[in-house]
C-alpha positions as protocol buffer text, in pm:
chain_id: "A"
residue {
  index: 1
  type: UNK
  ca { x: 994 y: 9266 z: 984 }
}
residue {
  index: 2
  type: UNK
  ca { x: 1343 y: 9059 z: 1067 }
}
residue {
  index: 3
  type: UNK
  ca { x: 1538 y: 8959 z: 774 }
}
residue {
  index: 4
  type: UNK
  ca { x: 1532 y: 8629 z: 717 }
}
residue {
  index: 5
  type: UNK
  ca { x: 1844 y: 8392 z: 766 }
}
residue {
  index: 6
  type: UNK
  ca { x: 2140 y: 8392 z: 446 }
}
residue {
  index: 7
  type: UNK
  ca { x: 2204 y: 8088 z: 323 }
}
residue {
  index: 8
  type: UNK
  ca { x: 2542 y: 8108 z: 437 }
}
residue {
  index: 9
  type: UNK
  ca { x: 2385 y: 8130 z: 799 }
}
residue {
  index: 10
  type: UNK
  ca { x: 2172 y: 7803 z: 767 }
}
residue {
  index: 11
  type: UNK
  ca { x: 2451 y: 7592 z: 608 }
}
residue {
  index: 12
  type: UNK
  ca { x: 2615 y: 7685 z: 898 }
}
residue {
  index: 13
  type: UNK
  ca { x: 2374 y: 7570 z: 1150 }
}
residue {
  index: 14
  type: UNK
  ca { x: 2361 y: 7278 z: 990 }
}
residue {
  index: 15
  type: UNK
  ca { x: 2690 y: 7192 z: 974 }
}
residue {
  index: 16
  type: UNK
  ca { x: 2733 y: 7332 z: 1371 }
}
residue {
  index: 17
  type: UNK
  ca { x: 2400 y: 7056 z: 1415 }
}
residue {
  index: 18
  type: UNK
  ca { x: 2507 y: 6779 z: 1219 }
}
residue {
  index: 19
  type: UNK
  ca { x: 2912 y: 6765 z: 1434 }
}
residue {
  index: 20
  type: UNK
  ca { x: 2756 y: 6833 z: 1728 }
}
residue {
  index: 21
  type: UNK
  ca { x: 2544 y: 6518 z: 1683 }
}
residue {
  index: 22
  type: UNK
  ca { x: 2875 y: 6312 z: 1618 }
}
residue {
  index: 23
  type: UNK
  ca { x: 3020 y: 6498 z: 1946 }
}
residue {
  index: 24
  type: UNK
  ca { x: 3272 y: 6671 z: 1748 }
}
residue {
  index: 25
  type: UNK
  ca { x: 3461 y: 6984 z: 1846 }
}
residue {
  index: 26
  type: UNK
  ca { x: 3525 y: 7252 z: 1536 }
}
residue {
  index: 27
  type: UNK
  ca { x: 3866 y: 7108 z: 1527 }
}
residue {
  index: 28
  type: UNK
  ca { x: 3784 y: 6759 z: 1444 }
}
residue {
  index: 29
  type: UNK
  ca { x: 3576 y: 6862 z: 1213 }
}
residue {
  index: 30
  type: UNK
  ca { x: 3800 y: 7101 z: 1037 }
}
residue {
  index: 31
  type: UNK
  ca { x: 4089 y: 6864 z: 1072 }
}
residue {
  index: 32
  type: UNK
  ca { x: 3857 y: 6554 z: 892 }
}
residue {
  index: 33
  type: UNK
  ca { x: 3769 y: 6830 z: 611 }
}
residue {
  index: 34
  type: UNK
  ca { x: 4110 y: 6949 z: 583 }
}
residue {
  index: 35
  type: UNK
  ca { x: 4014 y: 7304 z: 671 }
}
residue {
  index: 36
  type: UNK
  ca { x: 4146 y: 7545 z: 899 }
}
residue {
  index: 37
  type: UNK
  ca { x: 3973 y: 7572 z: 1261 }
}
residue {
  index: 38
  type: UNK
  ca { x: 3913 y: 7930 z: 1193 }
}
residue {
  index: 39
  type: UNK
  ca { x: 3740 y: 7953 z: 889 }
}
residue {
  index: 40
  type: UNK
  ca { x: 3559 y: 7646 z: 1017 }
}
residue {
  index: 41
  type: UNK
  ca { x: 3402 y: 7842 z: 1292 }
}
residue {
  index: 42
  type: UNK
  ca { x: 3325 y: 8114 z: 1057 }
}
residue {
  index: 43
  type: UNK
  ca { x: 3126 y: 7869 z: 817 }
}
residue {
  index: 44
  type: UNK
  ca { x: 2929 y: 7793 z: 1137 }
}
residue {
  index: 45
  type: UNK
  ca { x: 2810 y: 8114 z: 1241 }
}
residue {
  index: 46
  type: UNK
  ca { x: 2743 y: 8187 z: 856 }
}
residue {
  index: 47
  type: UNK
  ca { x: 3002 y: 8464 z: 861 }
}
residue {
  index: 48
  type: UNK
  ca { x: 3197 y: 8345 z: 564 }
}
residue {
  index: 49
  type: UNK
  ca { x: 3025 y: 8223 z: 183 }
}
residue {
  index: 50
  type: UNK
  ca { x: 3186 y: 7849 z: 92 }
}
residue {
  index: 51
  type: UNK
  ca { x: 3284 y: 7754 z: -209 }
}
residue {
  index: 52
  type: UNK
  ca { x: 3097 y: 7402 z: -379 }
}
residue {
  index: 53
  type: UNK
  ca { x: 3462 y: 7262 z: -293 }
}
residue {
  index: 54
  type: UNK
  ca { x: 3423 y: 7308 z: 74 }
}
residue {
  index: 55
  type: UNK
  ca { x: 3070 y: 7179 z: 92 }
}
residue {
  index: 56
  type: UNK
  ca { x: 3202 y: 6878 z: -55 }
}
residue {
  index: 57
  type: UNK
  ca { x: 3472 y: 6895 z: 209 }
}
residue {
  index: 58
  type: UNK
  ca { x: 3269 y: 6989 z: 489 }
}
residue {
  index: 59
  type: UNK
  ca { x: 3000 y: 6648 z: 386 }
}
residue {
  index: 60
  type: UNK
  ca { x: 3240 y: 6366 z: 320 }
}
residue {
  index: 61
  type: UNK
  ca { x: 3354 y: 6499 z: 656 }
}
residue {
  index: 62
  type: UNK
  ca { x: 3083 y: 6425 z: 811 }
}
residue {
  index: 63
  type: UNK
  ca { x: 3012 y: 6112 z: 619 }
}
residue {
  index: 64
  type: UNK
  ca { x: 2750 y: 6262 z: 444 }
}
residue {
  index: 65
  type: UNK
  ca { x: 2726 y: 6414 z: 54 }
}
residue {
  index: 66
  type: UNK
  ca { x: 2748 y: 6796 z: 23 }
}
residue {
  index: 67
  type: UNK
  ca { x: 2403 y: 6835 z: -159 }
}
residue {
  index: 68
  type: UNK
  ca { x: 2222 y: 6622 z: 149 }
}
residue {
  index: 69
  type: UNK
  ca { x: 2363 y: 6933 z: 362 }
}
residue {
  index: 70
  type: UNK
  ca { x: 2194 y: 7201 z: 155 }
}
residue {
  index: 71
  type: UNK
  ca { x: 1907 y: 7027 z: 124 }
}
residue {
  index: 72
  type: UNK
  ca { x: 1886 y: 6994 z: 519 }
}
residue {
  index: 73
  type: UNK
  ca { x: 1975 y: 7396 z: 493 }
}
residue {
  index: 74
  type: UNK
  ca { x: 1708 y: 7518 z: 235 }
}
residue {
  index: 75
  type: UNK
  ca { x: 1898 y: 7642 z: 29 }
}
């Protein structure tokens, strides 16, 4: 049986979803959150855990709150 997703790993997808809809490369984004590219592309492929700060970040960002991003996860 596969293990399901982390919830690092669907944040991430969301977050990868949500900029792609704007048409947003990982720069932007990270540059509108004030976050490195790097770690930005790790939050998307779920390889790094983010703090409550960067959710908040990552959402006003993206124009949209934090929470509304987790929810969208299920986490």
């Amino acid at each position: 049986m596969p293990k399901p997703p982390s919830p690092q790993r669907l944040f991430g997808e969301v977050v990868r979803a949500e900029r792609t809809k704007l048409g947003w490369s990982q720069d932007e984004l990270a540059h509108r959150a004030g976050l490195n590219r790097v770690y930005m592309g790790e939050v998307e492929r779920g390889e790094k855990a983010v703090s409550i700060e960067t959710i908040a970040k990552v959402g006003a960002a993206l124009k949209m709150k934090g929470g509304d991003l987790l929810l969208k996860a299920g986490v």
